[in-house]
C-alpha positions, -999 to +999 in steps of 0.1 A: +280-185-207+290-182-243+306-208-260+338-198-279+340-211-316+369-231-312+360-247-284+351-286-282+311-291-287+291-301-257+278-337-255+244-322-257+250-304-284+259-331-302+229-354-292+212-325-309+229-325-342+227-362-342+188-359-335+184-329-361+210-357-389+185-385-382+157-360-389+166-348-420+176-384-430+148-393-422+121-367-438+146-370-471+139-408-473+098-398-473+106-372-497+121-395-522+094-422-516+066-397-524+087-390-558+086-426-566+046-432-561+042-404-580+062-415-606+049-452-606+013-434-605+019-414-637+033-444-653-003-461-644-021-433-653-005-430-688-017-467-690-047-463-682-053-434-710-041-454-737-067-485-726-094-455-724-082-446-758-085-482-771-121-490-754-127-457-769-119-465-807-132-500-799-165-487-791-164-458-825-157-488-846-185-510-833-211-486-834-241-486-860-255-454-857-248-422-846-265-428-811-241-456-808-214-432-809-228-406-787-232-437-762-195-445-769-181-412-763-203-403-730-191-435-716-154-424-725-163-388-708-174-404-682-140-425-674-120-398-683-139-373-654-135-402-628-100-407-636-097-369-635-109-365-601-083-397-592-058-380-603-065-346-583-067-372-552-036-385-559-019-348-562-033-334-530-022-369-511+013-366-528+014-329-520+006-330-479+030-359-478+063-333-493+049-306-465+044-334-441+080-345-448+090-310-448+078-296-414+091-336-397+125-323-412+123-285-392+101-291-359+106-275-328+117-242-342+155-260-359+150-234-386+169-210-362+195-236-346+226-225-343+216-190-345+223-162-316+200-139-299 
């Protein structure tokens, strides 16, 4: 039987509604903390360039010859490809934890509640 639009919602359908609230409350919440690692990681990342930065010139000024330098700067190259591939770690984590909090906020097909067949 069909239920009429005006008529008073089932208790099971609002157990659902309450189950699909806590859900999205929930998933939002992840959301939001996956913004804020992200955001305190960038802030340690930027950081981390400027000591890079620092060590570099450090290491420019202190050098005696030109094999010095070239010593100076593959050591920077070097720090700069591992924190490089870090940072591509970092993104792929942060990015399967927004589908992850995605697809927790519309399991079990919700994407079509309240629609009619």
């Amino acid at each position: 039987m069909r239920e009429e639009s005006g008529s008073k919602p089932t208790r099971a359908s609002k157990d659902t509604n309450d189950k699909i609230g806590d859900a999205s409350l929930q998933a939002q919440g992840e959301f939001f903390k996956a913004l804020r690692e992200m955001r305190r990681d960038g802030s340690a990342r930027a950081a981390t360039e400027v000591d890079l930065g620092f060590k570099l010139s450090k290491n420019l000024i202190a050098a005696h010859s030109l094999p010095d330098a070239v010593v100076a700067y593959g050591q920077w190259l070097s720090e700069e490809i591992d924190a490089r591939a870090e940072d591509a770690r970092r993104m792929m984590s942060h990015g399967q934890k927004f589908v992850d909090s995605r697809a927790r906020l519309l399991p079990n097909g919700w994407m079509s509640y309240g629609t009619t067949i």
